[in-house]
C-alpha positions in Angstrom: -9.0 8.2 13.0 -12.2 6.4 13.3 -13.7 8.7 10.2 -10.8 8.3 7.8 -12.0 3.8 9.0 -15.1 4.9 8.0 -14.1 6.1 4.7 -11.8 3.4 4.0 -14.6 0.5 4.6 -17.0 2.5 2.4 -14.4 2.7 0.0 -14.4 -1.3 -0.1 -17.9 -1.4 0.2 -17.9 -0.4 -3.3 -16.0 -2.7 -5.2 -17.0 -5.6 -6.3 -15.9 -8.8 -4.0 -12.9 -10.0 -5.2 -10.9 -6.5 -5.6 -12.7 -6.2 -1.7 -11.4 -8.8 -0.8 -7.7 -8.3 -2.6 -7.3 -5.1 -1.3 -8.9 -6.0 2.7 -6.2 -8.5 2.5 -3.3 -5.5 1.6 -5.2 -3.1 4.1 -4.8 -6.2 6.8 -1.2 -6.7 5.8 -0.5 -2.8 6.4 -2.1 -2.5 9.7 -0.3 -5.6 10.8 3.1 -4.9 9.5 2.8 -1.5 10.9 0.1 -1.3 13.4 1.5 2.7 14.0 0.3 3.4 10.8 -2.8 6.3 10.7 -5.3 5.2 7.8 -6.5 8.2 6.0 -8.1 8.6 2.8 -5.8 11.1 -0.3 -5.9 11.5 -3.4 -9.6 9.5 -3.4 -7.9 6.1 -2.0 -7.0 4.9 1.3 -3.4 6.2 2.1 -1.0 4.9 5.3 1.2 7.5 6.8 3.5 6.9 9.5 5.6 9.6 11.8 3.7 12.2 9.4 5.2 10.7 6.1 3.6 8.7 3.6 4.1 5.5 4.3 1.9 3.4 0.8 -1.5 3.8 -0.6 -3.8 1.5 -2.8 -6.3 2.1 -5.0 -8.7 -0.2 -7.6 -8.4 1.0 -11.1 -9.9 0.3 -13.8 -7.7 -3.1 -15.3 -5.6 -3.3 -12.4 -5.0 -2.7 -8.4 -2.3 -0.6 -7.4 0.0 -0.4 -4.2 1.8 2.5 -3.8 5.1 2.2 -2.1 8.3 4.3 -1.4 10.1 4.9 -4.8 13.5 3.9 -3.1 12.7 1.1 -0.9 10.9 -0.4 -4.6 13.5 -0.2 -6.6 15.7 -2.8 -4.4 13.0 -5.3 -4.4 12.2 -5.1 -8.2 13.8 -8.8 -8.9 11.6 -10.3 -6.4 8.1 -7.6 -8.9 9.4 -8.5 -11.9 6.4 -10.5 -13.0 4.3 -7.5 -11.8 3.7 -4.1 -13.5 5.6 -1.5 -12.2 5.7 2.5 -12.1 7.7 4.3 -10.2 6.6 3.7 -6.8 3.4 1.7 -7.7 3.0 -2.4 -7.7 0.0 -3.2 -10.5 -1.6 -7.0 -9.6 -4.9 -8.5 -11.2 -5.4 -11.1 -8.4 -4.0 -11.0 -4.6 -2.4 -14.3 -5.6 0.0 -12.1 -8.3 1.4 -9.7 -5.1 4.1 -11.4 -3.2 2.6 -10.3 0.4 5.9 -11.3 1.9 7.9 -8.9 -0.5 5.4 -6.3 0.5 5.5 -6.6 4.3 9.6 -6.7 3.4 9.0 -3.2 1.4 7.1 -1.9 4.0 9.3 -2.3 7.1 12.3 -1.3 5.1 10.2 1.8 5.0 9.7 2.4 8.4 13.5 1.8 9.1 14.4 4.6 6.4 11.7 6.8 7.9 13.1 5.9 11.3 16.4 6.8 10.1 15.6 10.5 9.2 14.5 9.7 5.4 12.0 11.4 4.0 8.9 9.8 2.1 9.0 10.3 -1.9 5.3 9.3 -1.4 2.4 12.4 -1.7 
């Protein structure tokens, strides 16, 4: 969807460099983990969805980024988020250095397989 694209560099275009770069990183990581994945912009923040689920979502906030992930698939990698703020499907970092991006590729193709398998995203 070259309009949702759109939307989601214009969305980084607005923040200030370090949260664009932070979160360009996260958007690379997606796309790369799961290159089927449709980039579309919900909810006011750029939003992944794969097979016609939900597959994350992130957002800048106002102290914090957020990645949104599948509820399930988070709760057996909390050990490895413990030092991070966490909801109950969201991932809070300060700084791209805080977010273990190996944990998060790990969460995101252990989402894929449960989608793969049937499951249904918790997500939106």
């Amino acid at each position: 969807m070259a309009n949702a694209r759109v939307e989601v560099d214009e969305y980084l275009g607005k923040l200030d460099s370090e949260r664009r770069a932070a979160l360009a990183q996260v958007r690379s990581l997606i796309v790369e983990t799961v290159p089927e994945a449709v980039e579309t912009m919900r909810y006011r923040m750029p939003t992944y969805d794969y097979k016609g689920a939900m597959l994350c979502a992130f957002a800048s906030q106002k102290q914090y980024m957020s990645l949104y992930v599948e509820p399930r698939v988070l709760d057996r990698h909390r050990k490895e988020l413990h030092h991070l703020s966490l909801g109950k499907s969201c991932i809070r970092f300060k700084s791209i250095d805080q977010l273990p991006l190996g944990t998060v590729r790990t969460v995101l193709k252990a989402t894929v397989q449960a989608l793969d398998a049937g499951g249904e995203s918790s997500l939106g």
